[in-house]
C-alpha positions in Angstrom: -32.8 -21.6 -59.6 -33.3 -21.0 -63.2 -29.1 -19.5 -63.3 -28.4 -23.3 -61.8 -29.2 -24.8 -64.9 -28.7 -22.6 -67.3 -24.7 -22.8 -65.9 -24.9 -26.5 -65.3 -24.1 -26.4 -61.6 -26.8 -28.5 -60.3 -25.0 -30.4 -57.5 -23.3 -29.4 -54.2 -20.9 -26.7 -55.9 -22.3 -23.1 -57.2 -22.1 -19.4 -57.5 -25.8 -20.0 -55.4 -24.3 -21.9 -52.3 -21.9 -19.2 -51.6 -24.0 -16.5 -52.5 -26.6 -17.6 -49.5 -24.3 -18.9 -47.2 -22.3 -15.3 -47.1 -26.2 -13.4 -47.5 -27.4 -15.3 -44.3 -24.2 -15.6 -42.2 -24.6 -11.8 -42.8 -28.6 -11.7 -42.0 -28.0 -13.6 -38.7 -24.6 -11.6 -37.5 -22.0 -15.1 -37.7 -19.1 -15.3 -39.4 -19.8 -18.2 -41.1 -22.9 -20.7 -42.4 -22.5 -24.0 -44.1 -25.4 -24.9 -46.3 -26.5 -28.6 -45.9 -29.6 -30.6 -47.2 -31.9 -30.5 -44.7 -32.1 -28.5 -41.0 -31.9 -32.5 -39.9 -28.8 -32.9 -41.1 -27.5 -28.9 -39.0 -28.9 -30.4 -36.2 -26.7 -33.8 -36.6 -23.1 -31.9 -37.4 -23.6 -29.3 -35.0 -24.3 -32.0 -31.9 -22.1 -34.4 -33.1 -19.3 -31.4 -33.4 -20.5 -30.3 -29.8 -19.8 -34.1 -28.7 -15.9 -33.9 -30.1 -15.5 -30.7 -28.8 -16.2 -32.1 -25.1 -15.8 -35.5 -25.3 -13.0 -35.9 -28.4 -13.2 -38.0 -31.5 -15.0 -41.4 -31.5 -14.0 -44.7 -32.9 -15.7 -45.0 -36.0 -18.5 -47.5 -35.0 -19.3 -45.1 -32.0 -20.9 -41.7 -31.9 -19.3 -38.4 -30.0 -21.9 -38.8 -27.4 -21.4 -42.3 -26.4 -23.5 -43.5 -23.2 -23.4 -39.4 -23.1 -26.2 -37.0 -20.9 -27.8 -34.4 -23.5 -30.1 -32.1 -21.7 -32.6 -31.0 -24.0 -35.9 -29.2 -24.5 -38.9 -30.9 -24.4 -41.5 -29.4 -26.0 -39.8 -29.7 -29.9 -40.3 -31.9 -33.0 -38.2 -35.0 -33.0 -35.5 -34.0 -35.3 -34.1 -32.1 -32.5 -33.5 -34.8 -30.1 -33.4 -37.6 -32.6 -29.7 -36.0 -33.4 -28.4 -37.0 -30.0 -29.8 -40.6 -30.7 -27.9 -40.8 -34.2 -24.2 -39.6 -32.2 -25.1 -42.6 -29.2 -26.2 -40.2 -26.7 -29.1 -40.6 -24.1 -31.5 -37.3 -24.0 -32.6 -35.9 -21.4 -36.0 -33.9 -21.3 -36.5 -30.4 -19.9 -39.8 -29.2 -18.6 -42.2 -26.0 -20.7 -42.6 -23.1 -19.1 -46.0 -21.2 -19.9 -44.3 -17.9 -20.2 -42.8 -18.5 -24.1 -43.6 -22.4 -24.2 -39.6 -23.2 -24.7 -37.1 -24.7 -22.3 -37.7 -23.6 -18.3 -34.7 -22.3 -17.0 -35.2 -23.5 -13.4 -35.9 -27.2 -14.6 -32.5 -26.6 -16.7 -31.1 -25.8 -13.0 -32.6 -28.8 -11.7 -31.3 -30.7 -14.4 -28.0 -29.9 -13.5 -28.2 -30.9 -9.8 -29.5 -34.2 -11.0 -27.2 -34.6 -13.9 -24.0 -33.0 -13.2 -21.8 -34.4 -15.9 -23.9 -33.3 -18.6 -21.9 -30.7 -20.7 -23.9 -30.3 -23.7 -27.9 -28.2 -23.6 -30.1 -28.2 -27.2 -32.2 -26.2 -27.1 -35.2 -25.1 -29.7 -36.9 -21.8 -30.1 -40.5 -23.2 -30.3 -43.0 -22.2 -33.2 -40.6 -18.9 -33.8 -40.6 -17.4 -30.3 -37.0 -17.3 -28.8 -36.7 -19.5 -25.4 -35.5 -17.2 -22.6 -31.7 -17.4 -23.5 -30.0 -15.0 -21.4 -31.3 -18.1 -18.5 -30.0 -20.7 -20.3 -26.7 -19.1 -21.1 -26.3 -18.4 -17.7 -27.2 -21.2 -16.5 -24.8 -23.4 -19.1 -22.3 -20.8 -18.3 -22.1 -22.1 -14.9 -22.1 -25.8 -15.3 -19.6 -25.3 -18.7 -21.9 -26.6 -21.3 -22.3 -25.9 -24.5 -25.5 -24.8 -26.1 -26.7 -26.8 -29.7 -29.3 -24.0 -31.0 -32.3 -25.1 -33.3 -33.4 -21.9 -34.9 -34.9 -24.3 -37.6 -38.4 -22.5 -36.7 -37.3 -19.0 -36.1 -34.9 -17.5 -38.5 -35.7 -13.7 -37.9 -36.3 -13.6 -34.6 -35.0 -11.6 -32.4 -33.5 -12.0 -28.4 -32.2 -9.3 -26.7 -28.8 -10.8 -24.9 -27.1 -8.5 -22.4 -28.9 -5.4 -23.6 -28.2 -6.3 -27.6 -30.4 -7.8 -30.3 -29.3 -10.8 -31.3 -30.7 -13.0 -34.2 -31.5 -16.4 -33.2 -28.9 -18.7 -34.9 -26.7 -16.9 -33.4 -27.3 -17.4 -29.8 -25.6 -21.0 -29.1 -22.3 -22.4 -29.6 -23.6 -24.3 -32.7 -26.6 -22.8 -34.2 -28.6 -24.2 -36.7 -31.9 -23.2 -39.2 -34.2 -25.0 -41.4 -35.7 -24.3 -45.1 -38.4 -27.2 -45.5 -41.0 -26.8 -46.9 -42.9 -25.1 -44.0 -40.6 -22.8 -43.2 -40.6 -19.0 -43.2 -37.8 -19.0 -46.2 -38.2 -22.7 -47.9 -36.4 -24.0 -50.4 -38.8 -26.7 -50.1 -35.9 -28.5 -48.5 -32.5 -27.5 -46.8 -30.5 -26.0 -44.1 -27.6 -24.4 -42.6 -24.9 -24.7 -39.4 -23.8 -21.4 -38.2 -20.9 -20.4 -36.4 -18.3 -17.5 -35.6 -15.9 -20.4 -35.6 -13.5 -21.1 -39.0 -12.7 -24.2 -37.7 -16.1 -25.3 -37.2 -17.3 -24.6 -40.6 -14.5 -26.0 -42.2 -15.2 -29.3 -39.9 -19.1 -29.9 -40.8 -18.3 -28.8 -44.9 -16.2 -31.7 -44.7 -18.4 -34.1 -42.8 -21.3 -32.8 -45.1 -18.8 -34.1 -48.0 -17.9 -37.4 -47.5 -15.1 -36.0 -45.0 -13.1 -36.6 -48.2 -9.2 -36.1 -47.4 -6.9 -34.0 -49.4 -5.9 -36.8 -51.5 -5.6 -37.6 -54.9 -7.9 -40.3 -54.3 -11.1 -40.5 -52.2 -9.2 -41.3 -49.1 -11.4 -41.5 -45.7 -10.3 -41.0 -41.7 -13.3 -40.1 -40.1 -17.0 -40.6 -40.9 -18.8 -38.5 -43.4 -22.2 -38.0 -44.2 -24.0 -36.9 -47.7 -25.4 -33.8 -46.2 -24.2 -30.5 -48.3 -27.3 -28.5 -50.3 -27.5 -28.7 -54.0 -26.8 -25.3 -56.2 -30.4 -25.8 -57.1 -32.6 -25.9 -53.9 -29.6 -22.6 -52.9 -31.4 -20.4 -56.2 -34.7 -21.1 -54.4 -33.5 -19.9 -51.2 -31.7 -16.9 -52.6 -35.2 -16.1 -54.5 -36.8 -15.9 -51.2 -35.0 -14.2 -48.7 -35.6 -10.1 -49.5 -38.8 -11.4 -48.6 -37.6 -12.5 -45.4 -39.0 -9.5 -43.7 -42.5 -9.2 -45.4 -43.0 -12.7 -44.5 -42.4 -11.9 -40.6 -44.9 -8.5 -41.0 -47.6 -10.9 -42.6 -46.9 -13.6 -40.1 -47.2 -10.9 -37.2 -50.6 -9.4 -39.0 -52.1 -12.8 -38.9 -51.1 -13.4 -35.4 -52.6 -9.9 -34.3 -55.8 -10.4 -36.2 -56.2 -14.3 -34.5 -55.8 -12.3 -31.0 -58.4 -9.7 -31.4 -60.6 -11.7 -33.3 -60.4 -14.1 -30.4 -61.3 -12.0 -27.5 -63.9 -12.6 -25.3 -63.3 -16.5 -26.1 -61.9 -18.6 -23.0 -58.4 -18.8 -25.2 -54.8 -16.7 -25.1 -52.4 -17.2 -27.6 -48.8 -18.2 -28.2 -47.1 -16.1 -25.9 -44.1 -14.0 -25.7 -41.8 -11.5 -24.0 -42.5 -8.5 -25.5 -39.3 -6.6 -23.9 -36.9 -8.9 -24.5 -38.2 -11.0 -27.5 -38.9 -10.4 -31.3 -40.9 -13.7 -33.0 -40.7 -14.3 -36.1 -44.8 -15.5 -35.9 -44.2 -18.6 -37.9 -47.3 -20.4 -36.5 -50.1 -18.7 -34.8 -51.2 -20.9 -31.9 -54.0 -20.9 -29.0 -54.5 -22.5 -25.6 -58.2 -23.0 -24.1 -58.5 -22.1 -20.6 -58.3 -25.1 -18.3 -62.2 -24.7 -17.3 -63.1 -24.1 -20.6 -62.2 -27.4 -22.0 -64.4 -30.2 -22.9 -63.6 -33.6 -21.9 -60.9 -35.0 -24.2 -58.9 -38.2 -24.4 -56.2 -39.1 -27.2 -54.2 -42.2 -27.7 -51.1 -42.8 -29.6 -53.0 -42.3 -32.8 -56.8 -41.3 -31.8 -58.6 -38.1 -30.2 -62.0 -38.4 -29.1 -64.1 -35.7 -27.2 -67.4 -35.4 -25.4 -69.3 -31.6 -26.8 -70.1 -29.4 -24.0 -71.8 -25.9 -24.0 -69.4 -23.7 -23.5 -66.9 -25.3 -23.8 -64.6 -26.6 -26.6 -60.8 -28.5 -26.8 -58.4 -29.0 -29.4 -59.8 -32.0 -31.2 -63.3 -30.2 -31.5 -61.5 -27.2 -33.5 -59.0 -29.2 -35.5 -62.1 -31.4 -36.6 -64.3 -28.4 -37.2 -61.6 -26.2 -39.3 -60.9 -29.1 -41.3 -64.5 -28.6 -42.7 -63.3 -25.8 -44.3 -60.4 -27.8 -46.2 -58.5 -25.6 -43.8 -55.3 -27.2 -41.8 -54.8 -26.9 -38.2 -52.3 -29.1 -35.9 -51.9 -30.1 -32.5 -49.5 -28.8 -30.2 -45.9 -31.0 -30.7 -46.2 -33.6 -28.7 -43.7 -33.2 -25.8 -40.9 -35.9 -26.1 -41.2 -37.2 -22.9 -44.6 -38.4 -24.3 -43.1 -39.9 -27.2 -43.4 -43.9 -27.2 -39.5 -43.8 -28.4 -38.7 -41.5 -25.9 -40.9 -42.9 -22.7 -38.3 -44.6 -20.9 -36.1 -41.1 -21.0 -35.4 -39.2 -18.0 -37.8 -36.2 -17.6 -37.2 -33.2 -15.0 -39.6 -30.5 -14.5 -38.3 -27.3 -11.9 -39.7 -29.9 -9.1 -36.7 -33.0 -10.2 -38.0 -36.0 -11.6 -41.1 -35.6 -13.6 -41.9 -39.7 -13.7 -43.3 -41.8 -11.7 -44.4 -39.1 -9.5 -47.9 -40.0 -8.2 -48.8 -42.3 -4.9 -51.3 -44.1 -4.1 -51.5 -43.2 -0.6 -50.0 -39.7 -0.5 -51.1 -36.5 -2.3 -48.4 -34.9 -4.2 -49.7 -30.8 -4.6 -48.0 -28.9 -7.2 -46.6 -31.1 -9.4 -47.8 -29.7 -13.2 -46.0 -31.0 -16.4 -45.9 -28.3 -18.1 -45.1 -29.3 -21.7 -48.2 -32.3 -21.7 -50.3 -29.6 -20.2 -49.8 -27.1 -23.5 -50.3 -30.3 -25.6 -53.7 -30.7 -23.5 -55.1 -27.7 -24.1 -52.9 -26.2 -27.1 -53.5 -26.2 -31.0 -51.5 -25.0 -34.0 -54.2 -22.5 -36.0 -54.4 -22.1 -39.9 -51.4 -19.5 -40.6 -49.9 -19.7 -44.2 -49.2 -16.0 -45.1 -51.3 -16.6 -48.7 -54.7 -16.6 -46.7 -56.4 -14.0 -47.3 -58.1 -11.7 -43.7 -61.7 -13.5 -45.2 -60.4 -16.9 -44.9 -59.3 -15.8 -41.5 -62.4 -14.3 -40.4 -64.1 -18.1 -41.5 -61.9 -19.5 -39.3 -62.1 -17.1 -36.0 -65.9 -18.1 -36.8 -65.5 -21.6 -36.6 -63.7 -21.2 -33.4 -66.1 -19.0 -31.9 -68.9 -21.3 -32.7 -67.1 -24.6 -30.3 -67.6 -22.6 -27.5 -71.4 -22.2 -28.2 
């Protein structure tokens, strides 16, 4: 950071951009990474590139996905889907499974059946666990979609893809990672598109500049966006990736101390595929067994809860660990759920997930998955500063709910 300004390059050009563009092209195993401002703004160029690439270019007062079906996951923060809102196009919400809380492949499949013109999947790896890829890729292989991967949450992590480790971020046909703040690596703000494509890095560079022609003056033929990371918030990332690795081993320990710390409580955590899957930990997280939980009820904005011995539920821990000027966070709230999102098409393995009950006959077996996790699911304390003490306070706390 400090070599930004001692040279002057303090804008959107600088030895510092290409040094971490080539360093984490070269981490993840692409060919090439385009540094941009914010994992947002990866998430934008790599769907709106997915949408040209199927649908062709747009007039300039439409997006590339135009009146377009986006299948995507549904368990995610908003700046995954809210991408295929800014191109025009109308997202379409894939059930949770339980087994890694990410996309479920057979709901994907369903999808399909439903939605057979959809040609574009985005799918998130959620709270640094990898989804179950070699489904999905199967899956879009089939129907000849593309896959928009947000990694923003797991750079690190590893999937294993026909018998081969693969980094994720490099596991869709546009692949994307974030550096806020909260991040694993942060440059407290920032991202990156990757891509074994020239073409395609060339394509978002430009977009992420203005899509500037080769002009003597600033001459314009497509949209363009102010999107490209300065040399400055680059130095910060550059300063913090050999510790990349360390990060993920502290995340892990904190994980693994939350687990055994935990046992004997009515709770499981985050899970994962330990065969095929490598987390990068980023959050620690826990669900409450469903007849372990305390009456609950949240609004839009509200959470209230009735205590129970015994028993506990999200908004009693939250509450209770804040006492210790210690953060916890719900679950992300599924999409479907979202008031923007509500009038959205949702499709669990089952088909439609709306409107499904009936006054008169008893549906069995209908579970949403993903508002189910939110339920019973909350984010625990797990910045890599705090100390196994601070830890132990908070295993405490949560022990002392269920009393």
């Amino acid at each position: 950071m400090m070599e930004a300004y001692d040279t002057n390059w303090m804008s959107t050009v600088g030895k510092n951009i290409n040094e971490i563009e080539g360093q984490i092209a070269e981490y993840v195993g692409v060919k090439y990474a385009v540094a941009l401002s914010a994992g947002t703004a990866a998430l934008h160029l790599a769907t709106k590139l997915a949408g040209e690439k199927i649908y062709g270019q747009p007039r300039p007062n439409k997006g590339t996905l135009d009146q377009k079906i986006v299948l995507c996951s549904d368990m995610t923060f908003d700046a995954t889907i809210n991408a295929v809102a800014y191109e025009d196009g109308e997202a379409v919400f894939i059930d949770t499974e339980y087994d890694t809380w990410n996309m479920d492949p057979a709901a994907l499949e369903k999808a399909f059946e439903v939605y057979p013109e959809a040609k574009i999947v985005v799918i998130a790896h959620l709270y640094g666990t990898p989804a179950k890829m070699q489904e999905i890729k199967d899956i879009c292989d089939r129907h000849g979609a593309l896959i928009v991967e947000d990694a923003a949450e797991s750079l690190g992590a590893q999937y294993k893809l026909n018998g081969q480790w693969v980094e994720t971020g490099a596991l869709g046909d546009y692949n994307c990672i974030s550096f806020n703040g909260n991040k694993i690596i942060t440059g407290s703000s920032g991202g990156m598109f990757l891509t074994n494509s020239k073409e395609d890095a060339e394509k978002v560079k430009k977009w992420s500049t203005q899509s500037r022609e080769d002009a003597p003056w600033y001459q314009h033929e497509e949209i363009g966006y102010n999107y490209r990371m300065s040399n400055v918030i680059a130095g910060v990332i550059r300063g913090q990736l050999p510790y990349l690795q360390k990060h993920i081993d502290e995340k892990k320990a904190i994980y693994e101390r939350y687990k055994e710390g935990l046992k004997g409580l009515p709770v499981s955590m985050n899970p994962y595929d330990a065969e095929n899957t490598r987390p990068n930990f980023w959050l620690s997280c826990m669900i409450i067994d469903e007849d372990a939980m305390c009456k609950q009820v949240r609004d839009d904005k509200n959470a209230l809860y009735i205590p129970e011995p015994g028993k506990s539920c999200p908004t009693e821990i939250l509450e209770t660990i804040s006492l210790l000027n210690a953060e916890g966070r719900p679950i992300w709230k599924p999409m479907h759920m979202q008031p923007i999102y509500r009038n959205h098409a949702f499709i669990t393995a089952r088909g439609n997930g709306r409107a499904r009950s009936n006054a008169y006959i008893k549906e069995s077996g209908l579970v949403d998955v993903g508002a189910d996790i939110f339920d019973r699911g909350l984010c625990l304390p797990s910045d890599n500063k705090m100390t196994p003490e601070q830890q132990d306070m908070i295993i405490d706390v949560i022990r002392h709910c269920f009393e």
